[in-house]
N, C-alpha and C positions, 0 to 999 in steps of 0.2 A: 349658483348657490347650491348648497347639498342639499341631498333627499329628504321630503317633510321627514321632520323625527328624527333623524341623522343628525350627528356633532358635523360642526365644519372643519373642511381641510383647512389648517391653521399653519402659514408662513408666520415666522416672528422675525421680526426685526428690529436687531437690537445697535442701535447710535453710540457712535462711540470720538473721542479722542484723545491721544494719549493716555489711558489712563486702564496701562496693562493690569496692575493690580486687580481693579475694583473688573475688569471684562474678566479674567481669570475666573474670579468669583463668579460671577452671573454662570457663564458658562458651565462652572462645576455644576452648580443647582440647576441651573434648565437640563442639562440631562441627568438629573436624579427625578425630572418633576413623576409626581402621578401617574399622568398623561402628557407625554413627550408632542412637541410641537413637530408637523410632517418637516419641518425644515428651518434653520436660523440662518440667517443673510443677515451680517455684520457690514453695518452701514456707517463707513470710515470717513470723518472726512478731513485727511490726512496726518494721521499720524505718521509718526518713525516708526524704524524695522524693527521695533522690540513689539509693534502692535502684529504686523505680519509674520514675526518666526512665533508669538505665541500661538496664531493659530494656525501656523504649518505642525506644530507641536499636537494641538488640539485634535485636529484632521484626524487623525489614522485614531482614535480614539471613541471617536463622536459614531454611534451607531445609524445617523440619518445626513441629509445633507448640510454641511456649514462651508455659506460661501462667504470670502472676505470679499467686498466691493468697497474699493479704494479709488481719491482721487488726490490733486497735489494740493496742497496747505498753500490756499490762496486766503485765507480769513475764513469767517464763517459762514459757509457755505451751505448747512444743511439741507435746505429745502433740494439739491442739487442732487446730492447722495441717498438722502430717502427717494426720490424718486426713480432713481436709477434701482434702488434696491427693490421698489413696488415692479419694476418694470423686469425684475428676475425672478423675482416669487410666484411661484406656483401653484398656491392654495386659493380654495374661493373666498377666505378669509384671513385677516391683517391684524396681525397684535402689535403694537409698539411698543418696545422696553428702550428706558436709557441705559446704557451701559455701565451708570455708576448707581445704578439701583436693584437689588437681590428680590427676585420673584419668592414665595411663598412655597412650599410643596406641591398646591393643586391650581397654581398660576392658571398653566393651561387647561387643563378642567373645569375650573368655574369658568373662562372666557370662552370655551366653547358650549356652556351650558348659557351661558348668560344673551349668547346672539340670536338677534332675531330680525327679519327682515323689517323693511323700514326706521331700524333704530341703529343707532351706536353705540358705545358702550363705554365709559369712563371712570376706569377704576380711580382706588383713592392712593397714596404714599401717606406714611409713616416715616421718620428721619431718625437715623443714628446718628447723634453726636459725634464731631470731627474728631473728638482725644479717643471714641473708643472705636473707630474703623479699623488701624491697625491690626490691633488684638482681634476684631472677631475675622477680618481677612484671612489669619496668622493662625487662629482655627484657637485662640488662648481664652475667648468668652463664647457665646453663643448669644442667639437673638434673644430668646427666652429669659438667661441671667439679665442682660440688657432692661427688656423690659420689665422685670420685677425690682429692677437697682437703680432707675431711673433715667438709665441711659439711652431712650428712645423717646422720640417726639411726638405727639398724638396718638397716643394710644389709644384711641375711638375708631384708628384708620389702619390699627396695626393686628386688630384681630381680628379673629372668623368667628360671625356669628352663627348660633342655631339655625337663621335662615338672614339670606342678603335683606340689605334695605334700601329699596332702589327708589327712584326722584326719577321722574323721566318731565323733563323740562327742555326749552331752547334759552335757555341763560346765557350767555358770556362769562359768566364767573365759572372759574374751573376749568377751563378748556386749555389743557395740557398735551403735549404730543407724548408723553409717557404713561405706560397702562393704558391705553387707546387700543382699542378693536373694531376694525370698519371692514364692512364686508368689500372685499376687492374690488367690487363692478361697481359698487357706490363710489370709491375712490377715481376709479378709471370718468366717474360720468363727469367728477368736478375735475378734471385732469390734475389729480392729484397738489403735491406743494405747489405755491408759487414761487417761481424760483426769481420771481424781483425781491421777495425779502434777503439783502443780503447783507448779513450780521444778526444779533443776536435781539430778537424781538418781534411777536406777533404772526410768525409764520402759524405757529400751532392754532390762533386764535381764528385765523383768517382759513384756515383749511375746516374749522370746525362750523365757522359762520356761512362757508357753501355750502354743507353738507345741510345746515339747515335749511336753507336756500332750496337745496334741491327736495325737499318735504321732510328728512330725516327727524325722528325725535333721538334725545339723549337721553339714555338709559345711565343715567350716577349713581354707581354702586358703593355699600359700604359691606362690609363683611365679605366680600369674597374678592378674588384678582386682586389679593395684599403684595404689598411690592414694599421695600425697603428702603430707602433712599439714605447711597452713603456719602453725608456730611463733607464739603472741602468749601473752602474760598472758593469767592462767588469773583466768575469770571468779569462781570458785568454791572455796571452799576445802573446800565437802562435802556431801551431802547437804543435800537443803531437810528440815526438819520434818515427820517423819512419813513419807514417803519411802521410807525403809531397811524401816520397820513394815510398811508395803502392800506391798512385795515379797518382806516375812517372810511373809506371811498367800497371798499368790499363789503359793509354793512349797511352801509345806505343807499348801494346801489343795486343790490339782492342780484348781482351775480354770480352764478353757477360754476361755470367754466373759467380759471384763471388762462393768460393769454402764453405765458411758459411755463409748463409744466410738464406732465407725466408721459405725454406723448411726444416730446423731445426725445426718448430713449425708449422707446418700442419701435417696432420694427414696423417698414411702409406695410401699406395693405397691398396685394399683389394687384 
């Protein structure tokens, strides 16, 4: 962990597939943020090559490290590719963005003011309506018009207050793998995803329920770590099979450690 009193060296890791438009965007805004994150590791799990030449494109541009880590479009595989991505990051601390949701100006600023050992951190999203993503992509509205015109969704989650308003709880409500900041060795202790959720459902829930496992509290913020979330059909209508089951069995059985995960893609100890 960093020096008392020190901000954390912050990897971000931003999840992505198919979906060049809306990672073009992210990317723009993370390096305009405030305080730029020490590094982005673009956590692929399989796109096409319009995902990998945007950011051969991006590379020579980007003032810090951005790595692409890609694997093949076997389904949904995430828990596989974040961990591979945890297992190349090089900070003592973990932000997680999706890649179809726009950080804020001081993303990285308030996540590095906001961490603290023994806790987590669980920012909030705000949603842009699907008719107007195009346009603000396209640079033809802004967030701002947006939310004054109606075009954004919760706007209790979309601004910065005078000061945050933080919940520190071990709920299951809320427990998102987006806006997530975990300090590294916390992740390394539950051996990060489990990579038996495969398809869409409960991975994020199940990684958040070790962590409390392992004594963490959640620090739920509102007014700072604002993220944007851009609007599209909903890939999923529920749970993959079996799914719901393994994160019945990870909350009532107050396991730590899931049995594949994050130490699949680290390197032997000598």
């Amino acid at each position: 962990m960093s020096r008392a009193g020190a901000p954390p060296r912050i990897s971000l890791v931003v999840s992505t597939y198919n979906q060049t438009e809306a990672l073009d965007g992210v990317l723009d805004r993370v390096l305009r943020l405030s305080v730029p994150p020490a590094e982005i590791l673009v956590a692929d799990d399989g796109s096409g090559p319009a995902t990998a030449s945007l950011l051969k494109a991006w590379r020579p541009r980007a003032p810090l490290r951005l790595e692409h880590l890609w694997q093949e479009d076997h389904g949904f595989r995430k828990t596989r590719i974040l961990n591979r991505a945890l297992a190349a990051a090089t900070g003592d601390y973990v932000v997680f963005l999706d890649g179809d949701c726009l950080p804020a100006p001081r993303f990285i600023e308030d996540h590095g003011r906001l961490a603290e050992p023994g806790c987590f951190v669980q920012g909030r999203r705000a949603f842009v309506k699907e008719q107007h993503v195009g346009a603000l992509l396209a640079g033809r509205t802004t967030l701002r018009k947006l939310m004054l015109g109606g075009g954004v969704q919760g706007l209790a989650k979309a601004l910065r207050f005078p000061a945050p308003w933080v919940r520190r709880n071990r709920s299951q409500r809320g427990l998102i793998g987006c806006n997530l900041g975990v300090w590294r060795a916390d992740l390394v202790r539950v051996n990060g995803f489990d990579e038996e959720f495969v398809g869409w459902g409960g991975e994020d829930s199940d990684l958040g329920t070790r962590l409390y496992h392992l004594g963490l509290m959640r620090k739920m913020v509102y007014g700072r770590a604002l993220v944007y979330h851009l609007n599209h059909p909903r890939r999923s209508a529920g749970y993959a099979p079996g799914n719901l089951e393994r994160l019945r069995r990870t909350q009532e059985s107050g396991r730590v450690r899931c049995e594949r995960g994050l130490d699949l893609h680290l390197p032997e100890s000598p």
